[in-house]
N, C-alpha and C positions, 0 to 999 in steps of 0.2 A: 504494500500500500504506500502509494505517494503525498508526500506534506509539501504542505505552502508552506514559503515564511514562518508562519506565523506559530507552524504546527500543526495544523488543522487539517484532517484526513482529505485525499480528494480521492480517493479510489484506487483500484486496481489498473497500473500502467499509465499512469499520471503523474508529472512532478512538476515542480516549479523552479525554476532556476535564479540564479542570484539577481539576475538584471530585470526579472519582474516575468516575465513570459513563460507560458505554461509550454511543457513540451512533452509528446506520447510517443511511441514507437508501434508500429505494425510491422508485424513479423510476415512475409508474402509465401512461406515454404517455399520446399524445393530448394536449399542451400544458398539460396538470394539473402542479402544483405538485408536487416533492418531497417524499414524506413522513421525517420526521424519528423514528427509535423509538429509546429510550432504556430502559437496563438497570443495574443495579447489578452485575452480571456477566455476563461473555462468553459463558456457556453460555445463560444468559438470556436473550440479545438475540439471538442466533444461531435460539434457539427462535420468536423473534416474530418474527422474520423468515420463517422456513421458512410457520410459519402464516397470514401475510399476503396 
């Protein structure tokens, strides 16, 4: 489980990074690289994900 700042749980495969922006990883299988998406907010990155 990934923390903001502050401490505050955001879920499974979510973290916050020092400079303020949320960042997840999606795994694509098949020995392909992790992809890295980045958001300026939760609702935000949540949405790019679902889309992905």
């Amino acid at each position: 489980m990934g923390k903001d700042l502050t401490g505050k749980e955001l879920g499974k495969g979510f973290t916050q990074r020092k400079d303020g922006r949320y960042q997840t990883r999606i795994s694509l299988g098949g020995g392909k690289k992790p992809i890295c998406l980045y958001g300026h907010t939760l609702k935000e990155i949540k949405k790019k994900r679902e889309n992905y």
